[in-house]
C-alpha positions as a LaTeX table, in Angstrom:
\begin{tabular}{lrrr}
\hline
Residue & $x$ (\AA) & $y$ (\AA) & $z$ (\AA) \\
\hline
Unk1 & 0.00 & 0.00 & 0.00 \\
Unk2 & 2.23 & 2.67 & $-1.12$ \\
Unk3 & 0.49 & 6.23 & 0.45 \\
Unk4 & 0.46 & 4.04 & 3.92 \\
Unk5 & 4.52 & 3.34 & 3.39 \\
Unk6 & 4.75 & 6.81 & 2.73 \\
Unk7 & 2.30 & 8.14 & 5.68 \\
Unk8 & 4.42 & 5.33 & 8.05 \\
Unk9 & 8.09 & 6.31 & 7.10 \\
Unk10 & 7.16 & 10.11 & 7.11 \\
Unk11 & 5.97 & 9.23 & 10.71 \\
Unk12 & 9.13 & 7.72 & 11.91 \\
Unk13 & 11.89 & 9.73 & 9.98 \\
Unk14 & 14.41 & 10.80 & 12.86 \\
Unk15 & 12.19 & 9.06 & 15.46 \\
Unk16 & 14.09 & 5.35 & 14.95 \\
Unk17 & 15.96 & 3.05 & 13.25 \\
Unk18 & 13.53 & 1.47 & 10.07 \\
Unk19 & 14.30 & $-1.66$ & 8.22 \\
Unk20 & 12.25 & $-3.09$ & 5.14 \\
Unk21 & 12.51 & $-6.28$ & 3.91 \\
Unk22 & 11.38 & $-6.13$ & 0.42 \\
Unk23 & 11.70 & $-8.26$ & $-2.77$ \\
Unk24 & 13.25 & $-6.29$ & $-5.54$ \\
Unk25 & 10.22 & $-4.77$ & $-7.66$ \\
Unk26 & 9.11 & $-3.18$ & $-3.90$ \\
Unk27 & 12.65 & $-1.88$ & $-3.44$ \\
Unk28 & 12.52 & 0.10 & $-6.21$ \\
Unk29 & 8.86 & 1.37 & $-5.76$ \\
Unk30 & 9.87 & 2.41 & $-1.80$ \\
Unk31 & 12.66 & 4.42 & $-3.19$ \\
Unk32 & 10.79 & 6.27 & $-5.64$ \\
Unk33 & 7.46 & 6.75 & $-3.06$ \\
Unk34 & 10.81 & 8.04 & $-0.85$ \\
Unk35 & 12.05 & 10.69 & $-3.59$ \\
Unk36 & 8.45 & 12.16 & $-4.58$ \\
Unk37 & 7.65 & 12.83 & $-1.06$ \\
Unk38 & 10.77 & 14.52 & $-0.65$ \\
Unk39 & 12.11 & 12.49 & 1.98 \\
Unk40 & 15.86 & 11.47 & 2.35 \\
Unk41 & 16.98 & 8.12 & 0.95 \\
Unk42 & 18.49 & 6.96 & 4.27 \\
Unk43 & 15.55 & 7.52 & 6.20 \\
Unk44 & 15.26 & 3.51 & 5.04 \\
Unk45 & 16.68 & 0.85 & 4.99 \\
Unk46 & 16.44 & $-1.68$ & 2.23 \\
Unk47 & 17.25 & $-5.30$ & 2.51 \\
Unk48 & 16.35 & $-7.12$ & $-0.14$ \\
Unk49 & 14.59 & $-11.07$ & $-0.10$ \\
Unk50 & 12.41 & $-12.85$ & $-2.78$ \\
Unk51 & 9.20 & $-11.95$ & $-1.46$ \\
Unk52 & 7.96 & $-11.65$ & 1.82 \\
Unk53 & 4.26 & $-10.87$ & 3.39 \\
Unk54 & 3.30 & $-7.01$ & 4.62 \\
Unk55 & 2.38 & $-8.52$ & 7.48 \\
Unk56 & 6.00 & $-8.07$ & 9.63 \\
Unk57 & 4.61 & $-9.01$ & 12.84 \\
Unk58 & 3.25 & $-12.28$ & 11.96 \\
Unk59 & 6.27 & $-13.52$ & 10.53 \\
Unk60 & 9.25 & $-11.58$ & 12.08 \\
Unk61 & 11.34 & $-13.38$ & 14.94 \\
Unk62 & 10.24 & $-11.72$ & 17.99 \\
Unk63 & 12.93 & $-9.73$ & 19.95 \\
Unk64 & 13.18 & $-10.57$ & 23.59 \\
Unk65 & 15.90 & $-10.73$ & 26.22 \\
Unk66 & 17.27 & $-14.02$ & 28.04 \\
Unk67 & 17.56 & $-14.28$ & 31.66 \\
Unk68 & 21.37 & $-12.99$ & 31.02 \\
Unk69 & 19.43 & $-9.64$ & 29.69 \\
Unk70 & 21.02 & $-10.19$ & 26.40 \\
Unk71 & 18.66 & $-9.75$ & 22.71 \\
Unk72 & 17.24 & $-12.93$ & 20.97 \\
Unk73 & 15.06 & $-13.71$ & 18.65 \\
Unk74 & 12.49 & $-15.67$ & 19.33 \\
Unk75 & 10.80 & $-17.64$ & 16.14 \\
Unk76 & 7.51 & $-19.22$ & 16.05 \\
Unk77 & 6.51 & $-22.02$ & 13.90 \\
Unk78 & 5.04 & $-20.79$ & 10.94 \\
Unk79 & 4.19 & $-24.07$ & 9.17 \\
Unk80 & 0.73 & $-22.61$ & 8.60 \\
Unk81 & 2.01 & $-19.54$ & 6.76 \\
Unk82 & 5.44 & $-19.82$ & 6.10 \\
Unk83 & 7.03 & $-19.58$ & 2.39 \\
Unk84 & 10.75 & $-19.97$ & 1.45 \\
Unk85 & 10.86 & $-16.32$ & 1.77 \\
Unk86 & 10.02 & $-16.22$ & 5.39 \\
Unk87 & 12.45 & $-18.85$ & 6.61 \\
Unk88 & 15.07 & $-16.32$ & 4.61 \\
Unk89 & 13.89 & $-13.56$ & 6.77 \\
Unk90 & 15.03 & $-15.33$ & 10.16 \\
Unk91 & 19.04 & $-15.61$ & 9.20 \\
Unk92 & 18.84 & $-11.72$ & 7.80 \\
Unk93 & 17.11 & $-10.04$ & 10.52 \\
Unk94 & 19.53 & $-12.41$ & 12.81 \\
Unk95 & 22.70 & $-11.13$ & 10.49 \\
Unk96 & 21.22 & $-7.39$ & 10.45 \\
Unk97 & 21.04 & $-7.05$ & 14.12 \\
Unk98 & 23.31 & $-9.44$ & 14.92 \\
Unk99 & 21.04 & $-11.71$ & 17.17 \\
Unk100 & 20.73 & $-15.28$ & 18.10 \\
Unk101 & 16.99 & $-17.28$ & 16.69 \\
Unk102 & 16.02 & $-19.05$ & 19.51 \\
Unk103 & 13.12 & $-21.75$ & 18.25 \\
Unk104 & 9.74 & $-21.92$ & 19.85 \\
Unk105 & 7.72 & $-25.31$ & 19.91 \\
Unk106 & 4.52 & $-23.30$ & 19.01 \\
Unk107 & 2.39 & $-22.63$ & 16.23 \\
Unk108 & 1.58 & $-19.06$ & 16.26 \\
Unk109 & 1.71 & $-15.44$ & 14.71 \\
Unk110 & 3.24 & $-12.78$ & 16.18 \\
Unk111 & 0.25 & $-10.89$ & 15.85 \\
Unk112 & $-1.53$ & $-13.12$ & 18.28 \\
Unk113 & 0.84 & $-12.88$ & 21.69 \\
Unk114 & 1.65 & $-9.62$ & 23.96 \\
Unk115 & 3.52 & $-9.73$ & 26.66 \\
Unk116 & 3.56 & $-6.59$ & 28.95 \\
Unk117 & 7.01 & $-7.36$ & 30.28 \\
Unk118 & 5.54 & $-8.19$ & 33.95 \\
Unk119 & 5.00 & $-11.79$ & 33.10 \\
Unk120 & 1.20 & $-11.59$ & 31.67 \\
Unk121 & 1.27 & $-13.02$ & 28.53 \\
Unk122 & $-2.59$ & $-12.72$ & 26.28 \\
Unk123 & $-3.35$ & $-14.56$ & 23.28 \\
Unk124 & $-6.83$ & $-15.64$ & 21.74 \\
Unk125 & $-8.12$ & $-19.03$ & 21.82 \\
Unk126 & $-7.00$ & $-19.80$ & 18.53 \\
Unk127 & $-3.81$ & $-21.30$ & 19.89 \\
Unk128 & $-5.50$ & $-23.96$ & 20.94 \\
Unk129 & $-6.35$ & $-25.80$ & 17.47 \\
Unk130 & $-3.51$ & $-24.28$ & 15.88 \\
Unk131 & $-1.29$ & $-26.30$ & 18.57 \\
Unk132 & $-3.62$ & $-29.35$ & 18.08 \\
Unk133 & $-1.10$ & $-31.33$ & 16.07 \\
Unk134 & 1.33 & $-31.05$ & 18.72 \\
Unk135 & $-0.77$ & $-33.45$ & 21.25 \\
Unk136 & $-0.18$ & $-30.42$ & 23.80 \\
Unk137 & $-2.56$ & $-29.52$ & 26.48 \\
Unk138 & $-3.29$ & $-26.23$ & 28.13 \\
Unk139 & $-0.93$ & $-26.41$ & 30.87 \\
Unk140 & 2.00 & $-27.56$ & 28.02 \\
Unk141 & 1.22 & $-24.72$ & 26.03 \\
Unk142 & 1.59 & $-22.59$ & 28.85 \\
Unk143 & 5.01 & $-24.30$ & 29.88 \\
Unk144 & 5.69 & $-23.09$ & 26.40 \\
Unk145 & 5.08 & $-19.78$ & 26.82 \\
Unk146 & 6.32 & $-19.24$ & 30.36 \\
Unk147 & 9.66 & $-20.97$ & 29.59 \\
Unk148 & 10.28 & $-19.10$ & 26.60 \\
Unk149 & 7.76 & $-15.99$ & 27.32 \\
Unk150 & 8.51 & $-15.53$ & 30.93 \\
Unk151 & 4.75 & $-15.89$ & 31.22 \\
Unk152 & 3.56 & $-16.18$ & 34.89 \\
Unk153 & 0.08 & $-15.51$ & 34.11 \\
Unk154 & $-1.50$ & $-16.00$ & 30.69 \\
Unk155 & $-4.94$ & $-15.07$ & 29.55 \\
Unk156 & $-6.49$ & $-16.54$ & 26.50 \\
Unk157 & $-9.29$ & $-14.87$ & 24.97 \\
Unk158 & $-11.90$ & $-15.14$ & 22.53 \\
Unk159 & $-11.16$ & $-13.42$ & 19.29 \\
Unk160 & $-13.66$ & $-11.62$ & 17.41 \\
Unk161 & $-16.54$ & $-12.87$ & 15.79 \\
Unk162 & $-16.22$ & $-13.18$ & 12.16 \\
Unk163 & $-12.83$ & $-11.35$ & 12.10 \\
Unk164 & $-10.54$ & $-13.94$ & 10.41 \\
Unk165 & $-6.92$ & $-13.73$ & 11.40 \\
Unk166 & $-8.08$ & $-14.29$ & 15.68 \\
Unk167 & $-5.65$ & $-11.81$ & 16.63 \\
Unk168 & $-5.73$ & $-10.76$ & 20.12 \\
Unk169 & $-3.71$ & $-7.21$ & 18.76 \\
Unk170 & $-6.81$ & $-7.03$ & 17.02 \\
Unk171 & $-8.53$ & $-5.97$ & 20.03 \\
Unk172 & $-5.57$ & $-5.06$ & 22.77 \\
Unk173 & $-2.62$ & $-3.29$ & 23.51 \\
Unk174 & $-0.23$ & $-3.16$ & 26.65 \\
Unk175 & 0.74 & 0.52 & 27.00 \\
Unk176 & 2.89 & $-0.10$ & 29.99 \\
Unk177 & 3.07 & $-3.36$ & 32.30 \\
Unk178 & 0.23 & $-2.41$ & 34.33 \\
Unk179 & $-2.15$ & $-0.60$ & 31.80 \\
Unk180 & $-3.98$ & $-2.72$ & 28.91 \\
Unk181 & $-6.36$ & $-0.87$ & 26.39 \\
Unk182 & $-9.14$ & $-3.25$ & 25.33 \\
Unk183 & $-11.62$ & $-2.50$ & 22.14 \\
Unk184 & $-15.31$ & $-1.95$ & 22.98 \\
Unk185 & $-18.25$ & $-2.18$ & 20.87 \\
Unk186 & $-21.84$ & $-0.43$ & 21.41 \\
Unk187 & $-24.40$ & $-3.51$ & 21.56 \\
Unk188 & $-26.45$ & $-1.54$ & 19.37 \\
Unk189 & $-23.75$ & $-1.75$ & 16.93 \\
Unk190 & $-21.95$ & $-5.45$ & 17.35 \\
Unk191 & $-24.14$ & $-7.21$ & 20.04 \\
Unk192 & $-21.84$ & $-10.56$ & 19.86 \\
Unk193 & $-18.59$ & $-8.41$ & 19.92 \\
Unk194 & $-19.68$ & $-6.20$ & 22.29 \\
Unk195 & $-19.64$ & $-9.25$ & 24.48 \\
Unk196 & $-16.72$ & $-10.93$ & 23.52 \\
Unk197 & $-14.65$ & $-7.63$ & 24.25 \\
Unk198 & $-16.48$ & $-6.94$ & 27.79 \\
Unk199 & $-15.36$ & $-10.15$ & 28.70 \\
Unk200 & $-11.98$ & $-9.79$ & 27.62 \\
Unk201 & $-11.83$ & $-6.32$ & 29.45 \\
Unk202 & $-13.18$ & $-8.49$ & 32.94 \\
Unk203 & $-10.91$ & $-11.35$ & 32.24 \\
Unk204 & $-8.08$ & $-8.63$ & 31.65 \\
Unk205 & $-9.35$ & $-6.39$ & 34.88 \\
Unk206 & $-8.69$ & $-9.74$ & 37.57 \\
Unk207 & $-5.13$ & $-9.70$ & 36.80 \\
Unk208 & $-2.07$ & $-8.56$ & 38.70 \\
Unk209 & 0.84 & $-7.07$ & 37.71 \\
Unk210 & 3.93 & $-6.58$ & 40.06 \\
Unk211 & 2.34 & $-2.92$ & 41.06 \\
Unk212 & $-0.74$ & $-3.57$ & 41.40 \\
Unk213 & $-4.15$ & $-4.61$ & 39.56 \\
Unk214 & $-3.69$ & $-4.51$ & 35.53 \\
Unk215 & $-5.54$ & $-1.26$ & 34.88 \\
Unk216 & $-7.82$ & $-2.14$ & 31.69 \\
Unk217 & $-9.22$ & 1.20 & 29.55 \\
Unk218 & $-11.56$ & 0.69 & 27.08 \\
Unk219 & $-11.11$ & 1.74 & 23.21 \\
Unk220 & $-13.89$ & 2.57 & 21.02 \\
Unk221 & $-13.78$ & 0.61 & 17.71 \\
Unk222 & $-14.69$ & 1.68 & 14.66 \\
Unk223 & $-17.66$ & 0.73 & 13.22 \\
Unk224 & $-17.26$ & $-2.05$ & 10.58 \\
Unk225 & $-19.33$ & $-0.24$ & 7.99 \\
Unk226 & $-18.29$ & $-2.20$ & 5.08 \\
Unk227 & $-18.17$ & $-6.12$ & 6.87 \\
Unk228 & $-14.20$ & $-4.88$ & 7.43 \\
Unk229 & $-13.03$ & $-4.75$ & 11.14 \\
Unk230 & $-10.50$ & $-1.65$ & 11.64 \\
Unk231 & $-9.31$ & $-1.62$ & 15.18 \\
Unk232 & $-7.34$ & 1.41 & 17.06 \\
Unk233 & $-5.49$ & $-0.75$ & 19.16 \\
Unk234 & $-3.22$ & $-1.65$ & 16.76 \\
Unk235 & $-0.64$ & 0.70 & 17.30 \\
Unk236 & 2.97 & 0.60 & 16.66 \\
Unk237 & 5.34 & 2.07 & 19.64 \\
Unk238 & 8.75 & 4.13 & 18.09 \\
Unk239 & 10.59 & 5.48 & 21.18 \\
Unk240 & 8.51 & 8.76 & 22.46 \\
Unk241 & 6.32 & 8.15 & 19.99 \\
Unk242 & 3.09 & 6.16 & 19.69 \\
Unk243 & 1.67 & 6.00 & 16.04 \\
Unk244 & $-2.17$ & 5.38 & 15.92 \\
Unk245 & $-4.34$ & 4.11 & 13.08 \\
Unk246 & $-6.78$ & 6.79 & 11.71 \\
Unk247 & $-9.65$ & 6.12 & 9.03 \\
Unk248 & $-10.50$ & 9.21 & 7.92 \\
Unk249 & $-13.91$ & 9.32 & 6.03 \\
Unk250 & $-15.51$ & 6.22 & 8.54 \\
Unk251 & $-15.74$ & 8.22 & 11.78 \\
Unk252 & $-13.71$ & 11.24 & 12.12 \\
Unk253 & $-15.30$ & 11.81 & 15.17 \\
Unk254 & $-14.42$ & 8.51 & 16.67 \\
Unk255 & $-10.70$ & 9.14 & 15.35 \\
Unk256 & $-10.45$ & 11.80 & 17.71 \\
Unk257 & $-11.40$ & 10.23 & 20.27 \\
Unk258 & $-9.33$ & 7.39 & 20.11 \\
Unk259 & $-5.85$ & 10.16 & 19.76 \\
Unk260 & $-7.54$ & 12.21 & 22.55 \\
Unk261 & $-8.09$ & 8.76 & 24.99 \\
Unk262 & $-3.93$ & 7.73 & 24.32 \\
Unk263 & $-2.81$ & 11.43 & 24.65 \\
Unk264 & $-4.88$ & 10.95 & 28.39 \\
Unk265 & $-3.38$ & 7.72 & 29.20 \\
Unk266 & 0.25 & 8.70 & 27.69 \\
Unk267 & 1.01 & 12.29 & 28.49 \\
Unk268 & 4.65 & 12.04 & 28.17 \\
Unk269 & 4.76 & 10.40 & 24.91 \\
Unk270 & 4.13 & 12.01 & 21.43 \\
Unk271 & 0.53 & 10.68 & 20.14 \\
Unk272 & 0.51 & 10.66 & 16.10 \\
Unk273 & $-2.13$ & 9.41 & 13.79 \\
Unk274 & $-1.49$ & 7.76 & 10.83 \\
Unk275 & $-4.32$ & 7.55 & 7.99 \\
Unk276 & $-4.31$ & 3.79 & 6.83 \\
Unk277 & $-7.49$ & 3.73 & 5.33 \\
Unk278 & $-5.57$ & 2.46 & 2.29 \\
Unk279 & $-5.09$ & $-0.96$ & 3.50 \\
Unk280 & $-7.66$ & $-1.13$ & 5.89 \\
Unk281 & $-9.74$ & $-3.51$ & 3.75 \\
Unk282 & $-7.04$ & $-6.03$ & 3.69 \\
Unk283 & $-7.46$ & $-6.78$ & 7.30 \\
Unk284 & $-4.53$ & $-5.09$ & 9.55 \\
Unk285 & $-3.11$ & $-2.32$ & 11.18 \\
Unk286 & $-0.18$ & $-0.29$ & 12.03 \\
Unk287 & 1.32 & $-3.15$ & 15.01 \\
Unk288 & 0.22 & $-6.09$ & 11.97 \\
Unk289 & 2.31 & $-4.61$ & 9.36 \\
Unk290 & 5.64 & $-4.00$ & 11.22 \\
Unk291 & 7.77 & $-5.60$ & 14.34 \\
Unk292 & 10.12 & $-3.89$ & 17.00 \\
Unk293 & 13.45 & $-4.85$ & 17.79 \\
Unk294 & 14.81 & $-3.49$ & 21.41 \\
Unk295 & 18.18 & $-2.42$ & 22.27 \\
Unk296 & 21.14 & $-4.83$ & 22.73 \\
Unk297 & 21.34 & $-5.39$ & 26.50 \\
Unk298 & 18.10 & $-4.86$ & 28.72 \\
Unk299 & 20.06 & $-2.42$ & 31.41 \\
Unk300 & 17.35 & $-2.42$ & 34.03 \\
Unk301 & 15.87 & $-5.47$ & 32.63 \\
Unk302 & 18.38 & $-8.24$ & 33.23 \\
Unk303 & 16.80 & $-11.58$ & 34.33 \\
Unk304 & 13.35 & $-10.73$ & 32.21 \\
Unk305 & 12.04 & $-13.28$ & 29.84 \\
Unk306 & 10.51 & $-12.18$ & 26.48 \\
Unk307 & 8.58 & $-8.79$ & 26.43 \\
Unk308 & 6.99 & $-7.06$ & 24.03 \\
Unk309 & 7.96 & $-3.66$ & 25.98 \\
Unk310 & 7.35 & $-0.52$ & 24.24 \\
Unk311 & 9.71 & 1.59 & 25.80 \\
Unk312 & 12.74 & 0.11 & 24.93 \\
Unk313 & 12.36 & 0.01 & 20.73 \\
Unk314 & 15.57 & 0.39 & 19.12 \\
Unk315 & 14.17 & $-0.42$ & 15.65 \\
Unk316 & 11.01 & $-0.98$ & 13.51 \\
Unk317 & 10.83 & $-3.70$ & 10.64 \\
Unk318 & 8.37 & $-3.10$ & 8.34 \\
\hline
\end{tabular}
């Protein structure tokens, strides 16, 4: 979606680090979308593979830190999804940031676990029959997650109806260890999602974090208009910056609100929309479509398990 590559790079130029993985055809196009909006070359970087999906998170290694507070990369079994291409993109994001792939026995997209860096790990239910094959039960899969996750507490949830990827980033976002924003849905509007996302916000709202309860705020989504489910959760985290999905022309009003509720919750942190409306029809979001790789060592961090921590980005891959 080339005016969403432009809108996202234009967001993050002198904000972080940004790496694309492209095939060569989209190399080419990304430079010239660079020129004609007058942005410098280097504001990206370009490494090249045969072909790879838009979708970054689902594919990318996830960064994480061992208990020696050192980087990894943690890969997912991808069976489900995977092409040549993507098994490329493990040993180049591992040579490009010069990080260790650590394997995890789990089938799963990386659009479908958060971790808020406390030891509360959330993915939907899907993980269940996409683990099937693997003859593990609930308590393995959680073994999984907590030995490679540093999940003490895990919370699977129902995705939403009728939405087909079952992605719990779909519907939530950790915006620090001990604050979760969850979508919400007027009954009039989405009776059976309405319900599905109270629940998560409940199931969400009896967990602890190491400072107290997990606070849960709730997100208005917008309206899916067209059958297509657009979701203001799905934010990507640069540094200072938080970049939020806007569809302008669906409800501007509701756009507003959703900057205006992060501004509230994030007052120290720089709160800029992005207009994806572009690719909104294909089914993702701003968090879907890239992945972020923290620094080297985790300072403060050292003993932590995997986190998805938003404060400590030292890259974006897109």
């Amino acid at each position: 979606m080339p005016q969403v590559f432009v809108n996202l790079v234009r967001a993050l130029q002198g904000r972080i680090r940004v790496v694309c993985l492209v095939n060569r055809e989209d190399e080419v196009l990304g430079e010239v979308l660079i020129a004609a909006a007058g942005l410098p070359k280097e504001v990206v970087e370009f490494h090249r593979l045969a072909s790879v999906s838009m979708w970054a998170r689902d594919w990318c290694p996830i960064p994480a830190y061992d208990s020696a507070g050192q980087r990894t990369f943690l890969a997912l079994e991808l069976s489900h999804l995977r092409t040549a291409a993507n098994e490329e993109a493990e040993p180049e994001l591992s040579r490009i940031f010069a990080t260790p792939i650590v394997k995890v026995p789990l089938t799963l997209e990386g659009g479908n676990i958060l971790c808020n860096g406390d030891g509360i790990c959330l993915t939907s239910t899907t993980i269940f029959p996409k683990n099937m094959s693997r003859g593990m039960d609930q308590a393995q899969l959680g073994g999984v997650l907590a030995t490679y996750f540093g999940a003490t507490q895990w919370a699977y949830l129902d995705p939403l109806s009728g939405e087909s990827t079952g992605h719990v980033d779909l519907f939530c976002s950790f915006l620090a260890p001990d604050l979760v924003v969850v979508g919400q849905y007027a009954a009039a509007v989405d009776p059976v999602n309405a319900m599905v996302l109270d629940r998560a916000a409940e199931i969400l709202g009896s967990l602890r974090t190491s400072v107290g309860p997990l606070r849960v705020v709730r997100m208005p989504m917008p309206p899916p208009v067209d059958g297509r489910f657009r979701s203001y959760t799905n934010v990507a985290f640069a540094n200072d910056v938080l970049l939020v999905p806007l569809y302008p022309g669906i409800d501007d009003h509701l756009d507003r609100r959703a900057l205006s509720i992060y501004r509230e919750l994030m007052p120290g942190r720089e709160v800029v929309g992005v207009d994806i409306m572009e690719m909104s029809t294909l089914g993702g979001g701003l968090h879907c479509m890239t992945c972020n790789v923290c620094p080297v060592t985790a300072g403060g961090l050292a003993g932590a398990a995997s986190i998805n921590d938003p404060e400590r980005s030292g890259a974006v891959v897109a």
